[in-house]
N, C-alpha and C positions, 0 to 999 in steps of 0.2 A: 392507590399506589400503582397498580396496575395498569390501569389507564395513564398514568403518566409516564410508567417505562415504555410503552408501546410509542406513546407519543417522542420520548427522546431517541428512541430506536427509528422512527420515521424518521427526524431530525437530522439524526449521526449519519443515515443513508443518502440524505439529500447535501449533505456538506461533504462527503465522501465522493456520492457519486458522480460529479461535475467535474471532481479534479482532472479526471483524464481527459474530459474536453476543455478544460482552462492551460492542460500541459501542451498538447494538441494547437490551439491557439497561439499561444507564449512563444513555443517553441521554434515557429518559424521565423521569427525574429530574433529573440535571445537567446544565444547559444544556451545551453543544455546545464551547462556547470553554475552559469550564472545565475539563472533564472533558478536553480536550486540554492544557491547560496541567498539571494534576493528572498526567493520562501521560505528559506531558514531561520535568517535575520527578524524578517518581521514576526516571523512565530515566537521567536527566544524573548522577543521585547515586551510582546504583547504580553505572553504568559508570564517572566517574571514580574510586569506590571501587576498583573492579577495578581502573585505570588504575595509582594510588599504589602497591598491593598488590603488582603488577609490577615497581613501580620506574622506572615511566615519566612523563614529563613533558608539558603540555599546550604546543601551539607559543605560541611569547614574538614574532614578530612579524606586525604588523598586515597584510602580505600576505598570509599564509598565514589570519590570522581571518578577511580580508574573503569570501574561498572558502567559509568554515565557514559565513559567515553566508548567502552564496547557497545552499547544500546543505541548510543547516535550512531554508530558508525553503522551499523549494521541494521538498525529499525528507520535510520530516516535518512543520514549524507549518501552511501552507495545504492539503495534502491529507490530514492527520490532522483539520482542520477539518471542510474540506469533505465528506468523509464521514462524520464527526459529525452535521451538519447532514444531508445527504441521507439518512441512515437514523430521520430522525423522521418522514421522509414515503413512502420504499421498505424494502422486503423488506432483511433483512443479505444472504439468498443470492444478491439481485440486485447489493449490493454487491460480497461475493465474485468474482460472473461478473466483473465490469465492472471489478475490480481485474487480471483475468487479459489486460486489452488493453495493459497499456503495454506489451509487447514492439514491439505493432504500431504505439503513438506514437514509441517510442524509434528504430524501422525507419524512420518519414518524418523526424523529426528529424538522425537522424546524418546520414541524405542529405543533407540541404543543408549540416550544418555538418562532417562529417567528412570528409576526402579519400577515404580510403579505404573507405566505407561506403553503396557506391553505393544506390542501391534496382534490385535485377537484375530479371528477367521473376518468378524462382519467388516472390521476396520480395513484388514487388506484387500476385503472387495470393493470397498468403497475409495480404495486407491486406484485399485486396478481403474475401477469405472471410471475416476477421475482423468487418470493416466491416456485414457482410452478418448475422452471429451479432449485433450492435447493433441494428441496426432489428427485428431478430424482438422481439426484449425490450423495442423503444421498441412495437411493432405495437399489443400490444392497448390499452394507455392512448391511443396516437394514435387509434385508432379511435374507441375511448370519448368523446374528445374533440369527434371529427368528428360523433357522432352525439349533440351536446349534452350528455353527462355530465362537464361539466366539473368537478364540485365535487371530488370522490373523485382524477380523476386528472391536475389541473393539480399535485394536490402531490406523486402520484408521479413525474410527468414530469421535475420540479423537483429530486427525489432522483434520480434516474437522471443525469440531466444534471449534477447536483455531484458523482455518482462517475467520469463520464467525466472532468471538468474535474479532479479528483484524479488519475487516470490520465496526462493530459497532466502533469501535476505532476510527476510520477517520472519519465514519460519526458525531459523536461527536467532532471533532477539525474540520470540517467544520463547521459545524452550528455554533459555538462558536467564530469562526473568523471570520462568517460574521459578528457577533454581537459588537464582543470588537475590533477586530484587523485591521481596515481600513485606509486608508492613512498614509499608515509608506513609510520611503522612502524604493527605490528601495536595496535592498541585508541585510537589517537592519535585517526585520523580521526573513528572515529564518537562517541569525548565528546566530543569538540570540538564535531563538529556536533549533538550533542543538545544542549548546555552554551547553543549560541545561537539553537536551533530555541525551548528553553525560556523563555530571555529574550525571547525574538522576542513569544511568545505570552503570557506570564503577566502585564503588566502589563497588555495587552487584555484579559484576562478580570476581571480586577482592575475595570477602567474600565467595562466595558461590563456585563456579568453582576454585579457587585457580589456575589458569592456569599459574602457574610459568615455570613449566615444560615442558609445551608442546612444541608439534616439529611436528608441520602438513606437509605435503608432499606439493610438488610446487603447485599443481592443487587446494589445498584448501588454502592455501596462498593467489594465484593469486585469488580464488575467491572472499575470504574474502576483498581483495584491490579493486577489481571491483566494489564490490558492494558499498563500501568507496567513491571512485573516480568516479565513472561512474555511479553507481546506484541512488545515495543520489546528492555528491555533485554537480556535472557537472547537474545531472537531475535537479535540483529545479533552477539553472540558466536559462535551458531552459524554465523551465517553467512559472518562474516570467518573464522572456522576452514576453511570448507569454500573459501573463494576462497584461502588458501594451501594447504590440501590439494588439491582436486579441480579450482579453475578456474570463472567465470562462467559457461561454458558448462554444463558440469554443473549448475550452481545453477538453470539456466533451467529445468532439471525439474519445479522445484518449482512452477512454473507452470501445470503440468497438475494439483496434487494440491489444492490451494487451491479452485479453486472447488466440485469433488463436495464438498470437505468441509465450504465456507461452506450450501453446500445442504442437505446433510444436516441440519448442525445447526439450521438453520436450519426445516426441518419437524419433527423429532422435540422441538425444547422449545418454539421459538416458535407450533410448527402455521402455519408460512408453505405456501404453498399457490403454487411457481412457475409450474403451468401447462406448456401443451405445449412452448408458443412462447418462453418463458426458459430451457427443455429443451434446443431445439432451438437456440436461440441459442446456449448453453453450448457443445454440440457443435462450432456452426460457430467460434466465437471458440478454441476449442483448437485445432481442425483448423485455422486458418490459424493459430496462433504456433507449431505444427506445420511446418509447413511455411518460415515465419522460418527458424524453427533448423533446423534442417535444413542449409539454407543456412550459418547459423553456422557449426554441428557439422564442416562438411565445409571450410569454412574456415580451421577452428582443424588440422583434422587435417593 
């Protein structure tokens, strides 16, 4: 059993960690809204496909939707946005890194709103530390800014800041799912909330982007499908499988393998070029959600 949670934690990291270079990709061709609404879509279909196949039922009252509707809004329509949008103006591996902080929004969140989820001494160093891996990676563009180049880097500022604001996004549909959304059966949850993540967003795209017209080239097609099929869909399989096998905590692993791998790809096809200082930030942002769990790890034990 062990050897198979490692092997789907590999998995979940390898369908995770490409999204930000298939967002990256897409992106410059299909506006931002769409190309979420397009990976919304195809996720909602595929998994209540899977849902049926099962023999399982989507929930019939309007309590249980209104939850679905908070969880999409906020776990998939505005932070699949928002990092939509902030990667026409930042690096994907900067996305990547800056996706690896909601451990540490999810850590000041539950504080206020869980009983049980104080923020202890080692937790708020491992924010601090985190905190401190964020301003390396905001460093050089603020610089840049202070010393009048503002053309080049008010727009990465602007991506960096919509993938932190994605970040607070999840860490807000974590804590909230600890709270309201426990013992649902297995595949119920997440079509549900993809079902109204996708309604949530597809008539906006519709209104706003008017994408009647469009005609993206294969490369951003096929990425906009990836991230549908492999990024969303097939990933939340994976990883509801490993939260009845293995436990949240385990999952939290996959925390550390996301960013090298958003970086990776992210020089070797894009020629993204992070620098010392989104290096070194990287580091410090692992070593405090390092440090989070930890705390977690020894809590669950």
């Amino acid at each position: 059993m062990r050897n198979s949670n490692l092997f789907l934690l590999v998995l979940l990291a390898m369908l995770w960690g490409p999204s930000f270079l298939f967002i990256k990709i897409a992106v410059a061709e299909i506006p931002p809204l769409t190309l979420v609404a397009i990976r919304l879509s195809l996720a909602a279909v595929f998994l209540y496909a899977i849902l049926k196949i099962a023999g399982r039922s989507l929930p019939r009252g309007w309590d249980e939707w209104k939850k679905f509707v908070f969880m999409g809004f906020f776990a998939n329509s505005l932070p699949f946005v928002l990092f939509s949008f902030g990667e026409q103006f930042a690096d994907s591996g900067a996305a990547s890194v800056l996706n690896g902080t909601t451990p540490l929004f999810t850590v000041i969140l539950a504080h206020s709103l869980i009983e049980d989820e104080r923020l202890t001494a080692n937790r708020f160093a491992g924010v601090l530390i985190g905190f401190l891996g964020i301003l390396l990676i905001f460093f050089p563009d603020l610089l840049r800014l202070i010393n009048g180049q503002a053309l080049d880097s008010t727009g990465a500022v602007v991506g960096l800041l919509a993938f932190i604001a994605a970040s607070v996004c999840y860490g807000i549909a974590i804590v909230y799912g600890r709270m309201r959304l426990r013992g649902l059966p297995p595949l119920v949850g997440p079509a549900a909330q993809l079902i109204c993540a996708a309604v949530i967003v597809l008539p906006v795209s519709l209104l706003v982007d008017r994408p009647f017209d469009l005609a993206p080239s294969a490369p951003a097609a096929l990425s906009a499908t990836a991230l549908g099929i492999f990024g969303t869909a097939f990933a939340y399989l994976v990883y509801y499988r490993l939260v009845d096998q293995a436990g949240a905590t385990f999952i939290s692993l996959v925390t550390y393998l996301l960013p090298p791998i958003g970086v990776i790809l992210g020089v070797l096809i894009l020629d993204e070029e992070p620098g010392i200082y989104a290096l070194a930030g990287m580091a410090a942002i692992i070593g405090g959600v390092m440090l989070v769990n930890r705390v977690e790890r020894r809590r669950a034990a």
